[in-house]
BADO-448735 format. One record per residue (C-alpha): x, y, z. Coordinates in steps of 0.2 Angstrom, whole numbers, plus 2048, in hexadecimal, padded with zeros to 3 digits. Last residue first. Layout:
<recs>
XYZ/...
</recs>
This chain:
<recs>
92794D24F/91895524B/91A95B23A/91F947237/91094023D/90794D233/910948224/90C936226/8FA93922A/8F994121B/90293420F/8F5927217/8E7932215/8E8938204/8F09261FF/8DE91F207/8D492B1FE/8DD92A1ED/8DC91A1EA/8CB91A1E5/8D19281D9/8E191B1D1/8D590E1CF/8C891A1C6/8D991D1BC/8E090D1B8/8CC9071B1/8CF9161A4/8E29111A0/8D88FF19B/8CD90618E/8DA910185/8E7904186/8DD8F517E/8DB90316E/8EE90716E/8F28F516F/8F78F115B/90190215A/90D900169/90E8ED163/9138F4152/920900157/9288F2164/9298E8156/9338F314A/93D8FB15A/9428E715D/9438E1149/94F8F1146/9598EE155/95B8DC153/9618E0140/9708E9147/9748D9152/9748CF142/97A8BC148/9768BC159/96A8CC158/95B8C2150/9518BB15A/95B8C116A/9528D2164/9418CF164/93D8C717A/9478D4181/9438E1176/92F8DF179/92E8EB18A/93D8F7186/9338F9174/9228F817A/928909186/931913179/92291116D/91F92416D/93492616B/93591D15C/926921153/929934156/93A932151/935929140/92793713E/934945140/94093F135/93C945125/944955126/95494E12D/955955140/956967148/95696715B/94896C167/947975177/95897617B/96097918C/95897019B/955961190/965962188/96C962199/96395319D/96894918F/97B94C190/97E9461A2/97393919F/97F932190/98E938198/98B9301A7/98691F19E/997920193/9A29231A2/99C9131AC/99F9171BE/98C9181C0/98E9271C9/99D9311C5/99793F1BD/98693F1BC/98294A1CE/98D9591CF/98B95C1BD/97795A1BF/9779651CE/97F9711C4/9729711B5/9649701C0/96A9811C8/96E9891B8/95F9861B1/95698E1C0/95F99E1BF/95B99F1AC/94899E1B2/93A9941B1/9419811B7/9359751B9/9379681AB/9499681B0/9449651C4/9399561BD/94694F1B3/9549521C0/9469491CB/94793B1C2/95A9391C3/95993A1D5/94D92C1D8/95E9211D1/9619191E1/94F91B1EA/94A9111DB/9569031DA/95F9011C6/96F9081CB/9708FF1DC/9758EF1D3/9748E31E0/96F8EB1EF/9748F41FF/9668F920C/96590E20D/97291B211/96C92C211/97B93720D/98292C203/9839371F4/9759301E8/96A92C1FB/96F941200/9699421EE/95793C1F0/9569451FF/95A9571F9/9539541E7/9429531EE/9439671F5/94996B1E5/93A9621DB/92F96D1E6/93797D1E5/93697B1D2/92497B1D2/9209881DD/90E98B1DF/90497B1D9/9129701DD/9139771EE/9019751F0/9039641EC/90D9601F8/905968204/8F5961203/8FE94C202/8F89451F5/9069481EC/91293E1F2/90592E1EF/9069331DD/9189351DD/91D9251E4/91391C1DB/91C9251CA/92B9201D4/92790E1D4/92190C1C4/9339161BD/93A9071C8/9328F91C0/9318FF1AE/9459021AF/9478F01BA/93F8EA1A8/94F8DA1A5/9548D41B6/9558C21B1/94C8B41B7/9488AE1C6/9428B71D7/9468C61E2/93A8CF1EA/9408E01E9/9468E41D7/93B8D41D2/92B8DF1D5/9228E61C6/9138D81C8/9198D21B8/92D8CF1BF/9288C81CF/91A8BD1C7/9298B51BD/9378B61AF/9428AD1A1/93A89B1A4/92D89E194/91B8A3193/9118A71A1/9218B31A5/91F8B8193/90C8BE196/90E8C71A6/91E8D019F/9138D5191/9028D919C/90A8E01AA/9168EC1A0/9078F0195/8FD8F61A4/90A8FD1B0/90F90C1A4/8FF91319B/8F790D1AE/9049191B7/8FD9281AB/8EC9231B0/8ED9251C1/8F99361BE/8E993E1B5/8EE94D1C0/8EE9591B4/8FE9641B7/9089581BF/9049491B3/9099541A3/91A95F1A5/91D95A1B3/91E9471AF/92594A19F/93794F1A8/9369411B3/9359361A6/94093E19F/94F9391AB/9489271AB/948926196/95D92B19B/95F91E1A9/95891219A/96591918F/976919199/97E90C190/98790D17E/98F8FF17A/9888FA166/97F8EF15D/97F8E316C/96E8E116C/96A8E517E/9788F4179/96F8F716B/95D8F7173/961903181/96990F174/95990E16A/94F911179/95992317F/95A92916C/94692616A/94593117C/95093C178/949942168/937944170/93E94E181/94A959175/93B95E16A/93C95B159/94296914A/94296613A/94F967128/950963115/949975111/94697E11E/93397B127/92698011B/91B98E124/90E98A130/90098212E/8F198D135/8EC98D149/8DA98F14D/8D797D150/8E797A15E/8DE98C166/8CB982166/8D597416B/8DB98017B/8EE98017D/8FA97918A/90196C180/903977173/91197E180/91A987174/915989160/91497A156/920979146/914975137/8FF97313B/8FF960134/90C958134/912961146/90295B14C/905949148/91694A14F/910955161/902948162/90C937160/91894016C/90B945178/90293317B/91192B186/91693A18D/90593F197/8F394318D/8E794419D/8DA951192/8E196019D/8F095D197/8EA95B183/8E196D187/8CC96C188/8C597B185/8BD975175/8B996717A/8C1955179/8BC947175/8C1938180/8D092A17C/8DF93217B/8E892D16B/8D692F162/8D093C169/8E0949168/8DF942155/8CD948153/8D095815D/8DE95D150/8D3958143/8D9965135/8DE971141/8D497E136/8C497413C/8BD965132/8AE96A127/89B96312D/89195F11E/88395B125/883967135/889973129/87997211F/86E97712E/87B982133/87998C122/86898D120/861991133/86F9A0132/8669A6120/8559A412A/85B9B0135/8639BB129/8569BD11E/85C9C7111/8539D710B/8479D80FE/8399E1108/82F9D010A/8419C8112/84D9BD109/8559AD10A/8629AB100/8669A00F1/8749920EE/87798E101/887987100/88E984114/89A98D122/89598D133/8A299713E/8A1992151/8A998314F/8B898714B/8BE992158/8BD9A7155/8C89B2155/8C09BD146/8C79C4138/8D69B912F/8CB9A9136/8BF9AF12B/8CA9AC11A/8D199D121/8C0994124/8B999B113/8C899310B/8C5982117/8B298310E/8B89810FE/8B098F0F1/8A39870E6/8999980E3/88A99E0F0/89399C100/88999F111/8929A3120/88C9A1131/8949A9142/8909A1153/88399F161/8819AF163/8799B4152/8809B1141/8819B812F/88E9BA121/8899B9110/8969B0101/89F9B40F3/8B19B20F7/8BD9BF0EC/8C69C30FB/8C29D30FB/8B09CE0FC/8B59C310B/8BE9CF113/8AE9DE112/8A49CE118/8AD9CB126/8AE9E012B/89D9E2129/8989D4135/8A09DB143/8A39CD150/8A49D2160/8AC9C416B/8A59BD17C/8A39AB175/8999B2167/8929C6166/88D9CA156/88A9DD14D/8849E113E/8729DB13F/86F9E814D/86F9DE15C/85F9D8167/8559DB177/8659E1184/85C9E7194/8609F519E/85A9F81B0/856A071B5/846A011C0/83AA0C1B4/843A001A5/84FA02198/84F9FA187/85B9F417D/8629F116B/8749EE16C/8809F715E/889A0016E/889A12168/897A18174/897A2A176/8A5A39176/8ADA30169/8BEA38160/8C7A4016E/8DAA4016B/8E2A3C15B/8F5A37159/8F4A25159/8E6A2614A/8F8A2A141/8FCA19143/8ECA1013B/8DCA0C13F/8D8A12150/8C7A11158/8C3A1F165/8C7A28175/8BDA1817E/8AFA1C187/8B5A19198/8B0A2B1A1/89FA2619D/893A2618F/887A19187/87BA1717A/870A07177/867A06168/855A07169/848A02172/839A0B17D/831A1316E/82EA00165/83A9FE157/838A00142/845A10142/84FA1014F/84EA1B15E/85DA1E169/85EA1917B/86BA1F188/874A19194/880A221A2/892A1F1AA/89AA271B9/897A151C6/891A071B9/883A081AE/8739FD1B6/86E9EB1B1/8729DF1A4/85F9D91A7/8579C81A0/85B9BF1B1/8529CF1BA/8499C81CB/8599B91CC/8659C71CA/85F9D51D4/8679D01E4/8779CC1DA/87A9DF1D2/8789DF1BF/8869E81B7/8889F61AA/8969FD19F/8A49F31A1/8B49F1198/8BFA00191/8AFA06188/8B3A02178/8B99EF17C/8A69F0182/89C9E9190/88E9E319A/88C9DA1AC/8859CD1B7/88B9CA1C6/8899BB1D0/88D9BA1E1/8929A81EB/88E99E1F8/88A98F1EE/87A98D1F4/8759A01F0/88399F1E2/87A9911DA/8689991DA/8729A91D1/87999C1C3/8679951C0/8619A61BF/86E9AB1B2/86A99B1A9/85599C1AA/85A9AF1A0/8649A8192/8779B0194/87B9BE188/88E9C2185/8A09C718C/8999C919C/8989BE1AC/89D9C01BD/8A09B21CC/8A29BA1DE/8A89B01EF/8B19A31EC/8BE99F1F9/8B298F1FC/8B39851EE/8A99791EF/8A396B1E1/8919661D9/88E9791D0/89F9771C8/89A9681BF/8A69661B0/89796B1A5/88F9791AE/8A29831AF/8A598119E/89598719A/8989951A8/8A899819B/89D99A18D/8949A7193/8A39B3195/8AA9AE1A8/8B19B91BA/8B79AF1C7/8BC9B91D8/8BF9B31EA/8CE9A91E3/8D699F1F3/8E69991EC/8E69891EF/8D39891EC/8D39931DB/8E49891D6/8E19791D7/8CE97D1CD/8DA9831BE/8E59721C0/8D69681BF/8D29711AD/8C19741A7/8C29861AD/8D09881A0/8E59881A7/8F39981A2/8F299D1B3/8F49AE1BC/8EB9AF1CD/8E79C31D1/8E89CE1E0/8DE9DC1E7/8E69ED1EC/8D79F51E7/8DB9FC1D5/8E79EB1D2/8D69E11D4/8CB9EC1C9/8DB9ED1BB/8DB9DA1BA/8CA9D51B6/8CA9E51AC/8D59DB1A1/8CC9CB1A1/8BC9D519B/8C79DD18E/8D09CE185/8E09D3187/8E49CD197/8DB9BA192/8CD9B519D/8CC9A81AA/8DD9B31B2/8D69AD1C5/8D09BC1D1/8D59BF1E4/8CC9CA1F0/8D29D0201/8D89E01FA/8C39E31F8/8BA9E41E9/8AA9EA1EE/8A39E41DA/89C9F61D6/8AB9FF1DC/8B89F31D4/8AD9F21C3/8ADA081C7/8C2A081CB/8C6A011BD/8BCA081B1/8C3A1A1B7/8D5A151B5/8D2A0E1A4/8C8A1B19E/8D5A281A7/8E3A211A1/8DAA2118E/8D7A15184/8D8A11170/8CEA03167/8D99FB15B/8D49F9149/8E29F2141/8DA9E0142/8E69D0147/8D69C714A/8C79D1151/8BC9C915D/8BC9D7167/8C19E8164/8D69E5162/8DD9F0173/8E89FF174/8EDA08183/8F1A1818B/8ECA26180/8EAA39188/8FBA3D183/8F6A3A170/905A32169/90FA34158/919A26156/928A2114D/92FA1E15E/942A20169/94DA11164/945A06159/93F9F4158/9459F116B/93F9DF16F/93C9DD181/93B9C9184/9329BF191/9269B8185/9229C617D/9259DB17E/9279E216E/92C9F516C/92CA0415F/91B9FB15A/9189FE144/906A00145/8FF9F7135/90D9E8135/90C9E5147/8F99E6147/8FA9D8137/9059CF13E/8FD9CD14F/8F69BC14B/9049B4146/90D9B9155/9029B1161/9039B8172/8F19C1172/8F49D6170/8F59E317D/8FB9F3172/9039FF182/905A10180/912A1618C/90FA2119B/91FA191A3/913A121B3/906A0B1A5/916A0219A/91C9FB1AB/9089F61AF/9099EF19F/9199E319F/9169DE1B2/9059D81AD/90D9CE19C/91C9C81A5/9129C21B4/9069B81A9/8F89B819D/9019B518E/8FF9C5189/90B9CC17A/90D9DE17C/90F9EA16F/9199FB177/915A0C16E/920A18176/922A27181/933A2D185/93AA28194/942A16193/93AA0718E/9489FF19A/943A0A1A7/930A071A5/9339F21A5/93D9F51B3/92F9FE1BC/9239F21B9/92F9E61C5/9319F11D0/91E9F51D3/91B9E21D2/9279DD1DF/9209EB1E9/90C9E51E5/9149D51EB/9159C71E0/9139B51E5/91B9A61DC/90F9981D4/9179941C4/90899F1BC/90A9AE1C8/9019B21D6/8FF9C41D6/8FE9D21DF/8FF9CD1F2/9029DB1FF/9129DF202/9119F41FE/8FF9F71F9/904A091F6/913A041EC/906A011DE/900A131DA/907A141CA/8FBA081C3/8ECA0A1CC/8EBA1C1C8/8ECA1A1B5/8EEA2D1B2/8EAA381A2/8D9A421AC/8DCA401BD/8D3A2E1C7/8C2A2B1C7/8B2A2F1D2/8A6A331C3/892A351CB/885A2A1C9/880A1C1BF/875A2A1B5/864A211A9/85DA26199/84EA2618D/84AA2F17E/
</recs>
């Protein structure tokens, strides 16, 4: 038998989370950054834990925590820590914490920004020793919880932050979910220094991620293997970051030549790699791999942290000098809970028996050679293949599991659907799609003593998958995000992240919603592995569904501006009310990905093209009106698309505005600071504060109305009650009285404080598609009404309208393949315009810092 010491225990006492209590102690240094940008000191977070303890109240409780990954979630723990509470830190989807919520009953649920008392003191009996409850990787809504003590925690903590020199200079990114373990520790190593942390909901592959690590000068990235592929494939090796000072991986084996690789690119890069090796069941980490021995060792996981030690235990049929791996250290988990009474236990394991087959070497260093069959480890997760096939079998499935790193691989052996095998492991394992081969393999592979062979069983079953390839749960979520947008997507891509903007979400939002049910908050935001994993929802109430505000608004806005063209109806104030939201869609989409080149094309293309094409045509309008410039210029014909002309001009505007570094750092860390700080000018213009060069119909001139798209934006923006109510006056000060035209007021006036206020609103069951339709072809149909409904609208003003949104649908639909190719060529037009805008608008503002 071999072993190896790390050294000697330096932790915090016995029961206590020392980090946690202990943050008045950095007093104003930063915490956190927060995911709208707003800094938190260590006081600000201290008091803000604090409320969270006081309001969970003194005796001890089991509180279930919902991580989004943001400041409601850190805060929500460490007040849970600091109130010697056991916290349960689950994922934020509800659906999938059922079954945990179900099993262990939690006195309280903290989500979202809400603190849901379920009972007044506890139904729990809890060990003092036990501190926090986390899922053992991979699992889906499992009972079985891994239980932690304070002083596991405390003394993990305080050993990654050891081993790593954490210093309060550094500054990680949240690349990792909180209750995933390794992003956990992520954030308890930078708390235990006085470090800080950048909280954002973005993926590594998203522009707005990168944004953040230079803006806010993260010194600390830390990855599961399938991050640094991420990382390989959007070309992180090519560009500078020069904050960066240490990369670590876990979470999973890397082939040796890519850990070398990866070390190389630090040495030029300028940055550290670790590499390291962990367990739920040991808090987090159990050995690392020190840079200079990373390039020698590219097959090693290294040496046991600071107070922990390895050990190798024979197994039969294995060389003398491997085994499994063995492990104790002061952050060996107390032991596995599997329902409420297991609360009340104290010690259960005094070693961790890691299910890695290793061996250790002369120089100390440990190195992982294999599993035992049971166990997989894909995308960071630990798959126990016991447990999915002990739910398949009580499922009535008759299939084998199998797999290796790569992925999961079941083999059915009756005629059972593939999508019920799907479901049936998606109840297990959190895993995306395509990492779970299913296929019919009739008879298994077995070995000369009559077992299987699981190897050549995984070779089966993904060489007939890849034949007969299933669609994931989504049930072609990525397939319909490629088609409307053009590119195919990965699996960490989000539709954001992608370039999708107004004009391409409402198709998606309606499609998905007929799909997958009522979609959960911010889909937007999510990964398509994430869109894959979610099931349908349950039936919508009978006769009755829900559309978002911004999509309703938008088709209400564009048949109002057709029936009063038509003469159907008076009702004005439509187009100013599609401005308003488009301001509002612009940060929700352009300002977090950036794609605002290609944005401005989906809007200055067909405009072009239509208006080009009945200028060639009739007498009604000219090259000022195509090239988006009769506001200005002047010319003959009517002033029929001044709505298209002006949103152009601000969306311009916009781009060039933020260029500018300090702008967009601004909109980076305090959105709703910045669209304040552009509502000042543009209604001292609304108010006469500003005067500017009189006009003809000043209601339809950019810098006259700019105010009502940054209402939009400042809506969009808002994250707090506080900030609602700001919009919501400046919008009352503003509306009223404007256009002089009651009607339009109240029709702006109305739509923007339903944008502000609520979300969604119910609508005939069936109507969702026809809205979706409407609103998605918002922009055809202000473009072709002019030329459809005079057709008609003379003698039947009501059948104008119909034949206008009819055609504009149908134009919208015909030129969806010729917008796709040309939006591409707006965007490398938009980046070579970049420079000279950068500069320009640079120059500008410096000119102006210096007067």
């Amino acid at each position: 038998m071999q072993g190896w010491d790390g050294g000697t225990r330096t932790g915090a006492a016995p029961g206590a989370i020392g980090f946690a209590d202990s943050l008045h102690a950095h007093g104003a240094s930063v915490a956190v950054v927060d995911e709208h940008g707003v800094t938190w000191s260590y006081a600000d977070l201290a008091v803000k834990a604090d409320e969270v303890a006081a309001r969970l109240g003194e005796q001890r409780r089991l509180v279930l925590i919902e991580s989004d990954g943001g400041i409601e979630t850190i805060a929500g723990l460490l007040g849970a820590y600091r109130g010697g509470h056991v916290a349960l830190l689950t994922g934020a989807e509800r659906e999938r914490n059922a079954g945990i919520v179900a099993t262990y009953d939690p006195d309280v649920v903290l989500g979202g920004g809400q603190l849901v008392e379920r009972r007044p003191a506890t139904a729990h009996e809890l060990h003092p020793d036990l501190r926090l409850l986390l899922s053992t990787s991979g699992s889906t809504g499992s009972p079985k919880l891994v239980r932690l003590s304070g002083d596991a925690i405390d003394a993990n903590a305080r050993a990654i932050a050891g081993y790593l020199s954490l210093r309060p200079s550094d500054r990680a990114i949240t690349s990792l979910p909180l209750q995933y373990c390794y992003g956990l520790s992520v954030l308890h190593s930078h708390l235990a220094v006085g470090a800080s942390i950048v909280c954002t909901p973005a993926s590594v592959v998203d522009p707005c991620f990168w944004t953040a690590v230079d803006d806010h000068g993260v010194t600390n990235l830390a990855g599961v293997p399938h991050t640094f592929e991420l990382l390989d494939r959007g070309g992180f090796a090519d560009r500078s970051h020069p904050s960066l000072r240490l990369l670590t991986q876990a979470g999973g084996r890397m082939a040796p030549d890519t850990v070398r690789r990866w070390a190389q690119v630090g040495q030029r890069r300028g940055f550290d790699l670790y590499v390291m090796y962990g367990q739920t069941e040991a808090t987090a980490r159990m050995a690392y791999l020190p840079p200079d021995l990373v390039e020698a060792n590219p097959d090693a996981v290294g040496l046991p942290v600071p107070g922990g030690s390895f050990r190798i235990e024979p197994l039969d049929g294995l060389p003398t000098d491997e085994g499994e791996l063995v492990y104790a250290g002061p952050n060996v988990m107390l032991g596995y809970a599997e329902r409420p009474a297991d609360l009340a236990l104290g010690r259960t394991v005094d070693e961790l028996r890691t299910g890695d087959i290793a061996r250790i070497g002369d120089d100390g260093l440990v190195r992982i050679v294999g599993r035992r069959q049971e166990i997989l480890k894909v995308f960071g997760l630990r798959i126990d293949l016991r447990r999915v096939q002990a739910h398949l079998d009580a499922g009535g499935i008759d299939a084998t599991c199998a797999g290796d790193d790569d992925g999961l691989t079941v083999a059915v052996h009756d005629d059972t659907p593939d999508a019920d095998v799907r479901a049936a492991v998606s109840d297990v394992v959190a895993l995306p799609a395509a990492a779970v081969a299913v296929a019919a393999v009739p008879e298994l592979p077995l070995l000369p003593n009559g077992k299987v062979d699981r190897g050549a069983l995984v070779d089966a079953v993904r060489d007939a998958a890849t034949t007969r390839r299933p669609a994931p749960t989504g049930a072609g979520v990525r397939d319909l995000l490629a088609t409307l947008l053009g590119t195919d997507p990965g699996p960490d891509d989000t539709f954001v992240s992608l370039g999708g903007d107004s004009l391409t979400y409402v198709e998606a939002s309606i499609a998905l919603e007929e799909r997958l049910g009522l979609l959960p908050d911010h889909w937007h935001l999510r990964t398509m592995a994430e869109l894959d994993d979610l099931e349908p929802a349950s039936p919508r109430t009978r006769g009755w569904a829900r559309v978002e505000t911004g999509v309703l608004l938008r088709a209400v806005a564009i048949v109002l501006v057709v029936g009063t063209h038509a003469g159907t109806f008076r009702i004005s104030g439509g187009a100013h009310l599609l401005f308003a939201a488009a301001g509002f869609n612009m940060a929700r989409f352009q300002l977090r990905s950036g794609a605002w080149g290609r944005s401005l094309g989906r809007l200055v293309v067909p405009a072009m093209v239509w208006i080009g094409g009945v200028a060639a045509l009739t007498d009604d309008f000219d090259a000022a009106h195509a090239l988006l410039l009769h506001g200005w210029v002047g010319g003959r014909g009517r002033w029929a698309y001044w709505f298209v002309e002006v949103l152009a001009q601000v969306l311009l505007a916009v781009i060039v505005l933020l260029r500018v570094p300090v702008v967009r750092r601004l909109q980076q860390h305090h959105p709703f600071a910045l669209a304040c700080a552009l509502l000042v000018p543009t209604l001292a213009v609304r108010f006469d504060v500003i005067d500017t060069p009189g006009h003809h119909y000043p209601f339809f001139r950019p810098h006259e109305i700019a105010w009502i798209f940054v209402l939009g934006w400042a809506a969009a923006a808002v994250r707090t009650p506080w900030h609602r109510l700001i919009v919501t006056a400046v919008a009352l000060a503003a509306v009223p009285g404007f256009f002089g035209n009651t009607t339009r007021d109240v029709v702006l006036l109305a739509g923007l404080l339903l944008l502000l206020w609520v979300p969604s609103l119910p609508v005939p069951r069936r109507a969702p598609r026809l809205i979706g339709l409407v609103a998605g072809a918002s922009l055809h149909i202000y473009l072709s009404h002019v030329q459809v409904h005079p057709l008609v609208s003379d003698r039947w003003p009501f059948l104008g309208v119909l034949a206008s949104l009819a055609f504009g649908i149908a134009l919208w639909h015909v030129t969806q393949p010729v917008q796709q190719r040309t939006e591409r060529a707006c965007t490398t037009v938009s980046d070579r315009f970049a420079p000279f805008a950068r500069r320009s608008a640079g120059f500008s503002a410096n000119s102006l810092i210096r007067r």
